[in-house]
C-alpha positions in Angstrom: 0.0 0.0 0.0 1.4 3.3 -0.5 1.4 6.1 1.5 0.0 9.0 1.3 3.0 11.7 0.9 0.9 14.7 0.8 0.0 14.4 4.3 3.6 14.4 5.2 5.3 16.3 2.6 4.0 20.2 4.0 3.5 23.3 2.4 4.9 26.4 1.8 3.1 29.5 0.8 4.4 33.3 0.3 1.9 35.3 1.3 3.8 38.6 0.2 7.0 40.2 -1.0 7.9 43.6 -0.2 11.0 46.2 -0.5 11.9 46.7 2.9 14.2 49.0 2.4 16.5 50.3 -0.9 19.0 53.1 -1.0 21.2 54.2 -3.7 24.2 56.3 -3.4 26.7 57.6 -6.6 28.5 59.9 -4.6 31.0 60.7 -7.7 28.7 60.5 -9.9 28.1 61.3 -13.0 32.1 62.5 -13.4 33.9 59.3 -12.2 32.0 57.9 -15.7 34.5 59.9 -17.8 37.5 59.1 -14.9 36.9 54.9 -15.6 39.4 52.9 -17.3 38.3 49.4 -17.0 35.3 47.4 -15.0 34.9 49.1 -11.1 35.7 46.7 -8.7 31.7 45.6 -7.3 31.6 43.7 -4.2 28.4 41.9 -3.3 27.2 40.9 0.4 24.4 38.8 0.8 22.5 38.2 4.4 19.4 36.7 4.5 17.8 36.7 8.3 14.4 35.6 9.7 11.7 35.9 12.3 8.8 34.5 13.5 5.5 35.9 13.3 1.9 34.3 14.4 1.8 30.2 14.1 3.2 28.9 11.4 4.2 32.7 10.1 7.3 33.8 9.7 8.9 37.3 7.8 12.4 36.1 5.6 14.6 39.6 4.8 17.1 39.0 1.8 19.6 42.0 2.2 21.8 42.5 -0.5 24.5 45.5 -0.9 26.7 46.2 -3.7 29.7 48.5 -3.7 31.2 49.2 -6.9 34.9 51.3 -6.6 37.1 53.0 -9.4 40.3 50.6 -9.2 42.4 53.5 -10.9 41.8 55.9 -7.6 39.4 54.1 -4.9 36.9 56.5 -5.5 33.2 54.9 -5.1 31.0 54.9 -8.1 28.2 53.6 -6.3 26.2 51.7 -3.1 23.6 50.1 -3.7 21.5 48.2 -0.7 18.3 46.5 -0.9 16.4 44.6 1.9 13.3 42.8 0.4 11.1 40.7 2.5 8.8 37.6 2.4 5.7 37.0 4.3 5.4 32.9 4.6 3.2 30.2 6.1 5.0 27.3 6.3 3.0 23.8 7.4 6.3 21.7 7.6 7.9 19.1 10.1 10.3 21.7 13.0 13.4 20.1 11.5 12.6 21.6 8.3 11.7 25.5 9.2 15.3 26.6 9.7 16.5 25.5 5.9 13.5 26.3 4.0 13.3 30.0 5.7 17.4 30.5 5.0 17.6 28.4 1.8 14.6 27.5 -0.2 12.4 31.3 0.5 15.6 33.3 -0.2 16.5 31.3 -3.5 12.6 32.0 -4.5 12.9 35.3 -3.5 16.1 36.6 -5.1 15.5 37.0 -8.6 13.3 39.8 -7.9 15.7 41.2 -5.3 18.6 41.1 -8.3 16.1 42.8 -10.8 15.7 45.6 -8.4 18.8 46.0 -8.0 19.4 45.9 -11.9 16.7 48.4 -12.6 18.4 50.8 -9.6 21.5 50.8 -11.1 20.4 51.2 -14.8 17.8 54.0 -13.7 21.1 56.1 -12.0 22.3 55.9 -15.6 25.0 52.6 -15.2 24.9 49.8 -16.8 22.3 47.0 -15.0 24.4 45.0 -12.5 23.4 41.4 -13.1 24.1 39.7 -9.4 25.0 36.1 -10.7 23.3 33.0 -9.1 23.5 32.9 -5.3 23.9 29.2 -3.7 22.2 29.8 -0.4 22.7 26.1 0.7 26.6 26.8 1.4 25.7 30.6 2.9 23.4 28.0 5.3 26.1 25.6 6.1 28.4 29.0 6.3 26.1 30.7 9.1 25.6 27.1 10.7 29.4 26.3 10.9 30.4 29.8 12.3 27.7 29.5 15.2 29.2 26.1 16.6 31.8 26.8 17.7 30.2 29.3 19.8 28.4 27.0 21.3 
C-alpha cells in the first residue's frame, strides 16, 4: 500500500513580498563615468535573516549590498543596498523550518531582489548589475558552521 506523501510532505506559501528597504548612493557621480578605465571593482554581500510571526508565520529579509569602486583611484562609483522581505506560512515538520526560511524562501525570492537591484542601477544611468546566481545552501552551512563553535 502506498502512502500518502501529501500528508507528510508540507506546504509552503508566500503570502507577500515587499521592499523593505533600498538606498542608492553615486556619490561621484556622474564625473567618475569619464574618470573609468576598466570594469569598477563591485563587491556583493548577501544576508538573508528571519523571524517568527503568528503560528506557522514567519517574515524572511534578503539584504543584499553592492559596492562598486574605481580601481584606478578608490573613488566609489556607487552603493547600492536593498532589503526585500517575504511574508510565509509554512505547514512543515520543526526540522525543516530553519532550511526552508534560510535556503529555499531566499533562493525564490532573489530573482526579484537582483532585478531591483538591476533596474536601480540602470535608472542612476550605469549599466544594469546582473548579481549572478546565489547558492544559499553553502551561505546556510556557512552561518551554521560559524555558530558552533560558539556553542
Amino acid at each position: 500500500m502506498a502512502e500518502n506523501t501529501e500528508k507528510n510532505s508540507g506546504s509552503i506559501q508566500i503570502n507577500a513580498q515587499y521592499v523593505k528597504d533600498l538606498s542608492f548612493e553615486g556619490p561621484s557621480l556622474p564625473f567618475i563615468l569619464s574618470e573609468l578605465k576598466g570594469a569598477p571593482a563591485i563587491s556583493v554581500n548577501i544576508d538573508v535573516k528571519a523571524n517568527k510571526g503568528a503560528e506557522k508565520v514567519y517574515t524572511v529579509d534578503l539584504t543584499i549590498k553592492t559596492k562598486a569602486i574605481n580601481p584606478a583611484d578608490q573613488k566609489t562609483v556607487f552603493i547600492c543596498e536593498l532589503t526585500y522581505g517575504g511574508l510565509v506560512t509554512l505547514d512543515v515538520p520543526a526540522e525543516h523550518v530553519e532550511p526552508i526560511l534560510l535556503i529555499e524562501i531566499p533562493h525564490l525570492l532573489f530573482p526579484y531582489a537582483r532585478a531591483i537591484i538591476a533596474n536601480t542601477t540602470r535608472e542612476a544611468g550605469l549599466p544594469p548589475l546582473q548579481i549572478n546566481p546565489v547558492d544559499f545552501a553553502s551561505l546556510y552551512r556557512q552561518k551554521i558552521s560559524q555558530q558552533q563553535p560558539k556553542a
